[in-house]
C-alpha positions as CSV (number, residue, x, y, z in Angstrom):
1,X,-37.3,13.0,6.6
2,X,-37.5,10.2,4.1
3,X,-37.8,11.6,0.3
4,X,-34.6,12.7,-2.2
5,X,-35.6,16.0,-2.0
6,X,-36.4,16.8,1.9
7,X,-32.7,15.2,2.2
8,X,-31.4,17.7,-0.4
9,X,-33.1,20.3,1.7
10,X,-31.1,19.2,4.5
11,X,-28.0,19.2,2.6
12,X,-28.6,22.8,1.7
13,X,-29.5,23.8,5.2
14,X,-26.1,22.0,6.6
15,X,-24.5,24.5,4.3
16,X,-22.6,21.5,1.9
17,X,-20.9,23.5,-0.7
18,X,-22.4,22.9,-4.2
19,X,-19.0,20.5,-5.0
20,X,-19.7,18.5,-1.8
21,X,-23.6,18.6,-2.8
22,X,-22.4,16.9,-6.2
23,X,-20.0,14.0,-4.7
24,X,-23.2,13.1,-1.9
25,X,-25.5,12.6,-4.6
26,X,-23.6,11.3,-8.0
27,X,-24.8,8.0,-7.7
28,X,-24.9,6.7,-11.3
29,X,-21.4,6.9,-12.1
30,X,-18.1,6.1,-10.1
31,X,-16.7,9.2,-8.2
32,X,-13.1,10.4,-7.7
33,X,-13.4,13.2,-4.7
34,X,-10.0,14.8,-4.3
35,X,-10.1,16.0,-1.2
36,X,-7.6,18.8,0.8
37,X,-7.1,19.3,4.1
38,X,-9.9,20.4,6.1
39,X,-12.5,20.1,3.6
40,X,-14.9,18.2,4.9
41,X,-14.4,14.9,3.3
42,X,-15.6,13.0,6.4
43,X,-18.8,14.6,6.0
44,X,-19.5,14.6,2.6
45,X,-19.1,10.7,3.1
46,X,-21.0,10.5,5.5
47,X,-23.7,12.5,3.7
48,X,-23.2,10.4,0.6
49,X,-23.8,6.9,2.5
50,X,-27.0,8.6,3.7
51,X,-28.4,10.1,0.2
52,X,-27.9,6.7,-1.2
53,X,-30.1,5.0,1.8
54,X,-32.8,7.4,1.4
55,X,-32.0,7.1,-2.6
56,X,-33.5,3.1,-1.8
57,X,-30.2,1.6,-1.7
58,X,-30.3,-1.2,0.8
59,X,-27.4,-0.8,3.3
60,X,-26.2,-4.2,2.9
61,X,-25.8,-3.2,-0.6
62,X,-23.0,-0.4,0.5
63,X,-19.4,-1.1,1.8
64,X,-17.3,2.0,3.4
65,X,-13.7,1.3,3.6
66,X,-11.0,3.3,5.6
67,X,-7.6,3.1,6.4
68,X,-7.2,2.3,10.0
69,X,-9.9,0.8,12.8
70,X,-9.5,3.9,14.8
71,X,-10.8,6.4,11.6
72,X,-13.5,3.5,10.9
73,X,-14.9,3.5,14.0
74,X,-15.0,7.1,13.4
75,X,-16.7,7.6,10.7
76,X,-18.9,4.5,11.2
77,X,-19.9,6.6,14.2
78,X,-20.4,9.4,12.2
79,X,-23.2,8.2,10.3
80,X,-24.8,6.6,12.8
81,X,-24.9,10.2,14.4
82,X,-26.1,11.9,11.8
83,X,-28.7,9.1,10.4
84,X,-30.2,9.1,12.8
85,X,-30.3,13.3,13.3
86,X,-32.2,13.7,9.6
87,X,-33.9,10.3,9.7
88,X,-35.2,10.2,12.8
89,X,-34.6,5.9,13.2
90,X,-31.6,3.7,12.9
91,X,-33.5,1.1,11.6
92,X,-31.7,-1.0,8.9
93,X,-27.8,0.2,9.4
94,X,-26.6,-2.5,11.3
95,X,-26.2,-4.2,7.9
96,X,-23.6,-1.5,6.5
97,X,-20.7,-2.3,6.5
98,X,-17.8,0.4,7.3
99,X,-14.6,-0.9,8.2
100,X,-11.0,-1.6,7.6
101,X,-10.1,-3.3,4.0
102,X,-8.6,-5.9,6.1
103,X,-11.3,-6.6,8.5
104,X,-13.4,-6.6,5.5
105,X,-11.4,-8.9,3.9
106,X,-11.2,-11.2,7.0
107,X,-15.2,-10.7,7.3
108,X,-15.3,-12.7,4.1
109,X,-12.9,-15.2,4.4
110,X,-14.7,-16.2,7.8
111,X,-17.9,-15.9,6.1
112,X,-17.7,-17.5,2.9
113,X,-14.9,-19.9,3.5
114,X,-14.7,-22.9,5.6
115,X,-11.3,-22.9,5.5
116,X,-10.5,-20.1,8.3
117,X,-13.4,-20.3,10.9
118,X,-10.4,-20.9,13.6
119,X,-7.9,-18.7,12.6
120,X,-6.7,-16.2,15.0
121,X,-5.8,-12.4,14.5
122,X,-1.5,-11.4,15.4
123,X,-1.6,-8.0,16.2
124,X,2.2,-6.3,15.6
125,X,3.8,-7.0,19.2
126,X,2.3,-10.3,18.7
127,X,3.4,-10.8,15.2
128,X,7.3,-9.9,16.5
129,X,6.8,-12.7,19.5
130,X,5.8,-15.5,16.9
131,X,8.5,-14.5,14.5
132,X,10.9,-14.7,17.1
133,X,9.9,-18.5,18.7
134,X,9.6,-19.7,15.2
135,X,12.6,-18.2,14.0
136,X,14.0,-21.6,13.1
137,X,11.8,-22.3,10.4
138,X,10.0,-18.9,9.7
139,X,12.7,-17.8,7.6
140,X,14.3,-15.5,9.6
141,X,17.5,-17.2,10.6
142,X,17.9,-17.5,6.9
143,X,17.7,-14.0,5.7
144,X,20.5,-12.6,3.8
145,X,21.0,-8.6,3.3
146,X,23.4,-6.5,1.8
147,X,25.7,-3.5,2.7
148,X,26.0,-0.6,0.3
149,X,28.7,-1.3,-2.0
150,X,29.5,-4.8,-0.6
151,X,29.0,-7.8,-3.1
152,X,28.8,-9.9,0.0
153,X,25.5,-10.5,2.0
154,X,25.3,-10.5,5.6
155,X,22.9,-12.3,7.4
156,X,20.6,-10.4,9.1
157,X,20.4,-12.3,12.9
158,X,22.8,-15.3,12.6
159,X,22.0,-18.5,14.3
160,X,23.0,-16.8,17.8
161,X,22.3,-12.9,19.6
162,X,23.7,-11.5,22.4
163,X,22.1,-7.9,22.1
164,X,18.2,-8.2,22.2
165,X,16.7,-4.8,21.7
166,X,18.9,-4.9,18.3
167,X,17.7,-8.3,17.9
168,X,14.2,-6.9,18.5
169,X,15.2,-4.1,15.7
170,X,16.3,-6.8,13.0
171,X,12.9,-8.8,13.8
172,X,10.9,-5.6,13.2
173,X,12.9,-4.6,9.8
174,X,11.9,-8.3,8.6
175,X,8.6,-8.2,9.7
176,X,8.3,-4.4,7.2
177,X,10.2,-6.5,4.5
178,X,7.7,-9.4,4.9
179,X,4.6,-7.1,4.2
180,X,5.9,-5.2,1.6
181,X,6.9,-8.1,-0.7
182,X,3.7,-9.9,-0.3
183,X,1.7,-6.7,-0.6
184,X,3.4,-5.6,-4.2
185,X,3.8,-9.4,-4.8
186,X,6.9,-11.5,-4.4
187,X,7.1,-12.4,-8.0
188,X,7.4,-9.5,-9.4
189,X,11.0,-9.3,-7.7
190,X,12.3,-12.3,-9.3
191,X,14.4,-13.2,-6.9
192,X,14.5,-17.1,-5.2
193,X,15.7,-15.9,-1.6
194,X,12.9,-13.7,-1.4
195,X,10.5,-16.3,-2.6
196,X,11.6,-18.5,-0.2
197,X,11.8,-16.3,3.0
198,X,8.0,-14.7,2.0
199,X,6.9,-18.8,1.6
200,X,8.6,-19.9,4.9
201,X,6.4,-17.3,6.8
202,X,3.6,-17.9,5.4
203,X,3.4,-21.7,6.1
204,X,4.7,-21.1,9.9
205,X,1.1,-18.5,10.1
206,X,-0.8,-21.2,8.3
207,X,0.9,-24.3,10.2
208,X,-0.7,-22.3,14.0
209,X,-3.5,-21.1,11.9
210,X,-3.1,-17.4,12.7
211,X,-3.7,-14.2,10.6
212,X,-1.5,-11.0,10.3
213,X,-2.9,-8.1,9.4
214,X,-0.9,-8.8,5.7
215,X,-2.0,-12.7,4.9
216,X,-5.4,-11.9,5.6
217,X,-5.5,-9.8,2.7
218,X,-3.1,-11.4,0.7
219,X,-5.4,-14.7,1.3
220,X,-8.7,-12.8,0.5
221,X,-7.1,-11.6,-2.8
222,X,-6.6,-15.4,-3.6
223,X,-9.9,-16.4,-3.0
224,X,-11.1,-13.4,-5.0
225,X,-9.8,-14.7,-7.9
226,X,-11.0,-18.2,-7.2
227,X,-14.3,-16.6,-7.4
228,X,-15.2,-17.8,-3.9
229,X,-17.1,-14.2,-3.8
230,X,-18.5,-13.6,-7.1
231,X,-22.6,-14.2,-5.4
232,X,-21.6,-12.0,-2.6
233,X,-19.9,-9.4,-4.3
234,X,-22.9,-8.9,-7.0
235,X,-25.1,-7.6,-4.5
236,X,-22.6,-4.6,-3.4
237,X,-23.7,-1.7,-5.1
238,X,-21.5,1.0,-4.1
239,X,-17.9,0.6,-2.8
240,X,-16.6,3.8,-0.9
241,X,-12.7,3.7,-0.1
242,X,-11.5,6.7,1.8
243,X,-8.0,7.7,1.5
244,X,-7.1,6.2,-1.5
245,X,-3.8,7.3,-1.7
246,X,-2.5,5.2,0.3
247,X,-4.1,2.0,-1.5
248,X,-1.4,-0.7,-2.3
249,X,-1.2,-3.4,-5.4
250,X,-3.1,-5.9,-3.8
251,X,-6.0,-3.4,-2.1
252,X,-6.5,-2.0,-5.8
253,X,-6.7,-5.2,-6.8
254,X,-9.7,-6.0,-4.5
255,X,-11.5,-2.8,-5.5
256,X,-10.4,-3.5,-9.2
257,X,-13.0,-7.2,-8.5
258,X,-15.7,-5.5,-7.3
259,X,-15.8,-2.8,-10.1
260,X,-15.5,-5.9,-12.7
261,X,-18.2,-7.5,-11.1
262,X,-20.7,-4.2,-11.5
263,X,-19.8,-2.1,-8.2
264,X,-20.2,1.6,-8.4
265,X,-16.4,2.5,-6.9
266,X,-16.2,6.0,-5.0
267,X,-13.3,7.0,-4.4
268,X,-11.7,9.6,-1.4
269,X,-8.2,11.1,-1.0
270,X,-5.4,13.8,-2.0
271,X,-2.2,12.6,-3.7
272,X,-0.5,15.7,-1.4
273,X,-1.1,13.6,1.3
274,X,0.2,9.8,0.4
275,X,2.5,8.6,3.0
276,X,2.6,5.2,2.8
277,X,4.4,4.8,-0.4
278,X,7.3,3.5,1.4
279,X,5.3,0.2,2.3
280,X,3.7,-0.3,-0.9
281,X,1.3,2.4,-1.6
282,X,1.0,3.5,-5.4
283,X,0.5,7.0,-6.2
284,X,-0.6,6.1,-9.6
285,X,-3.6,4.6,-8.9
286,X,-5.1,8.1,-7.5
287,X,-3.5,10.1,-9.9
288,X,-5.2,7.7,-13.2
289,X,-7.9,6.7,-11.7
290,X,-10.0,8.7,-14.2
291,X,-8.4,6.8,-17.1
292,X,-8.5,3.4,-15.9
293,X,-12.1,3.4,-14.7
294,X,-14.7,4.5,-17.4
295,X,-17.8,6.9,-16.7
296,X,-16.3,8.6,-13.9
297,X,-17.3,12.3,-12.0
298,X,-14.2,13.6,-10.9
299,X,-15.3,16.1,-7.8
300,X,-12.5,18.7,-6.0
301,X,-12.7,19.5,-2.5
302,X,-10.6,22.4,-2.8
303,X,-12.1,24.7,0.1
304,X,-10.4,24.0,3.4
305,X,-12.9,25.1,6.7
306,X,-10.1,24.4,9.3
307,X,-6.9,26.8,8.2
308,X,-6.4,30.4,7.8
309,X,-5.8,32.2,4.5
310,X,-1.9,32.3,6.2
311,X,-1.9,28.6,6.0
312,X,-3.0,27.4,2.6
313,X,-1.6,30.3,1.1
314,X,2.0,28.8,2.4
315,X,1.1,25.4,2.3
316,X,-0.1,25.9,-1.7
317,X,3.0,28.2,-2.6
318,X,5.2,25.1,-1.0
319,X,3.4,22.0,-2.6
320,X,2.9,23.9,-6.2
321,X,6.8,23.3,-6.5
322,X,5.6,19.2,-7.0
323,X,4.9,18.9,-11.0
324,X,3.9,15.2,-10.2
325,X,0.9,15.8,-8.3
326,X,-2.8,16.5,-9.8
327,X,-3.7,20.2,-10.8
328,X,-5.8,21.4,-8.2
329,X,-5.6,23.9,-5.8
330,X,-6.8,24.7,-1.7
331,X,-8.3,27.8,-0.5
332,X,-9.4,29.3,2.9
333,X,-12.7,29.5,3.7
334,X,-11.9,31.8,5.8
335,X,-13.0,30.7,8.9
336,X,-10.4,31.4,10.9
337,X,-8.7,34.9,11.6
338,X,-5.3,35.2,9.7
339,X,-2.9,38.3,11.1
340,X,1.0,38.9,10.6
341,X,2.9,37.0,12.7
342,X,0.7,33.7,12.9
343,X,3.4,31.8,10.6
344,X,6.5,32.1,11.7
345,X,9.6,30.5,9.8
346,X,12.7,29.5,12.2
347,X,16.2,27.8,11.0
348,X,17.4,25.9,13.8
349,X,21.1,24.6,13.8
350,X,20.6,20.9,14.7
351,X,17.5,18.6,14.9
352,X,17.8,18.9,18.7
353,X,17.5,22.2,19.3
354,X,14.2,22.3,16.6
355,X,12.6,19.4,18.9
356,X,13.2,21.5,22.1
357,X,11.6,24.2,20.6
358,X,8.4,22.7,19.4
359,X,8.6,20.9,23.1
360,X,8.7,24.8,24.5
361,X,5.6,25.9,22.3
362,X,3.6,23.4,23.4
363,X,3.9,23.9,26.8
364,X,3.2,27.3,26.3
365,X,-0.2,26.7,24.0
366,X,-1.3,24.0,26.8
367,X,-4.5,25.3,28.1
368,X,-5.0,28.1,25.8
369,X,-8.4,28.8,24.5
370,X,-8.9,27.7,20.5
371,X,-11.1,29.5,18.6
């Protein structure tokens, strides 16, 4: 299977609905797929990497971005799976790229930078044991926070701890405030302390030349914008980002560069579903995507394969109460059997006795047959 239209055969026989049909093969204009739960939104990309292959896109010339390593591997598995199903050959995809924005990021750097070729990746436990032994000079033993409604900030170690697992707290709540304030961008608060703290940790990473998941993209931004990329980044084509709610300042920045520099952007999520705002991600940048990038098809997943009438009916009546969100809706394809009874709606007098009973009911769904 190698032409447009024994592909769009296949589509039809794989039973893509007519709006998943639509964001596989838009491929002359950006795409905003707003995508519910259940719909099939791993597929469709999938499918939509594929099309765009068989369409004679190159597949060095496509980038596939997700969210975490584990969903990446996923879906990078995914398409290999299914490439190879209505192609018959993986010849060629070893030169797509599907990843994490910051491997991606990191990918470059390495690539087309001298500057980081030794530079070694902190996971989080080790991130915590280098903030810790360089706690001197990192920044931490300077931090200052404050108490509601006290005028007077308290530092958040000291120069001395007796009890370690807080200790081990504090270092973890610095570590959070660290990677928010680069992410949004330490200027923007205006405030010198801050400045200082984010600067100290960066130069203690940079001074053992090692990488958290957070300077690799901050540093990749930089270079962006030093046009260190600019050659590389003209032969991407298309630039697929699932779940782009939870896209931060400097991530939409990085997609922002690649659209400037003539990158067709697609773009994957639901704004019901952001959860990262609290570290940085920006709902607005889902909800107006439309109006801040020009010729764009705006495709709605809206048909959910995986719930019962009984659970998008409650899970719609519930999230309709939101007037911030977009205007769309989710719907049952009715693959599943819905009776009375399946939804049940409990008021428990304390957060212990609700954890006890969702304990009990899975013990009592273990080994039960799911159909």
């Amino acid at each position: 299977m190698k032409s447009i239209d024994e592909y769009l055969t296949y589509l039809d026989e794989q039973k893509f609905t007519s709006d998943q049909q639509r964001a596989i093969i838009t491929s002359d204009k950006n795409v905003q797929i707003i995508a519910c739960a259940g719909s099939g939104k791993t597929s469709t990309i999938v499918a939509r990497i594929i099309f765009l292959v068989v369409s004679g896109v190159k597949p060095s010339e496509i980038v596939a971005i997700t969210y975490t390593e584990k969903a990446a591997a996923s879906l990078k598995q995914k398409i290999y799976q299914e490439y190879e199903r209505a192609m018959g050959t993986l010849e060629g995809l070893s030169d797509l790229y599907v990843g994490t924005i910051h491997g991606y990021c990191l990918f470059m750097l390495q690539e087309f930078t001298s500057d980081f070729k030794n530079y070694d990746i902190l996971n989080e436990v080790q991130v915590k044991l280098h903030i810790k032994a360089k706690r001197w000079t990192n920044g931490l033993n300077d931090c200052l926070y404050y108490v509601k409604d006290n005028p007077i900030p308290k530092p958040l170690v000291g120069k001395s701890w007796s009890n370690w697992e807080q200790f081990s707290d504090r270092v973890s709540s610095y570590k959070q405030f660290l990677d928010i304030a680069r992410e949004y961008g330490v200027e923007k608060f205006g405030n010198p302390h801050l400045k200082e703290l984010v600067e100290k940790y960066s130069n203690s990473l940079l001074d053992d030349k090692y990488f958290d998941f957070t300077s690799i993209q901050i540093s990749a931004l930089e270079y962006f914008k030093k046009h260190y990329f600019d050659k590389y980044i003209s032969g991407i084509k298309h630039l697929i980002v699932d779940e782009y709610q939870d896209v931060n300042e400097a991530q939409e920045e990085i997609i922002r560069y690649f659209y400037e520099h003539g990158t067709t952007i697609c773009v994957v999520g639901d704004d019901d579903q952001t959860i990262y705002e609290w570290r940085g991600s920006r709902l607005k940048y889902i909800k107006d995507f439309t109006t801040r990038y020009s010729n764009v098809e705006f495709v709605e997943l809206s048909k959910n394969f995986r719930s019962s009438i009984g659970i998008t009916a409650t899970a719609e009546t519930l999230i309709s109460n939101n007037n911030k969100r977009l205007t769309k809706k989710m719907e049952s394809a009715n693959n599943q059997e819905y009776v009375k009874g399946d939804i049940l709606g409990i008021r428990f007098d304390s957060r212990e006795e609700e954890n006890q009973f969702i304990v009990n009911k899975i013990h009592q769904l273990v080994g039960n047959k799911f159909e």
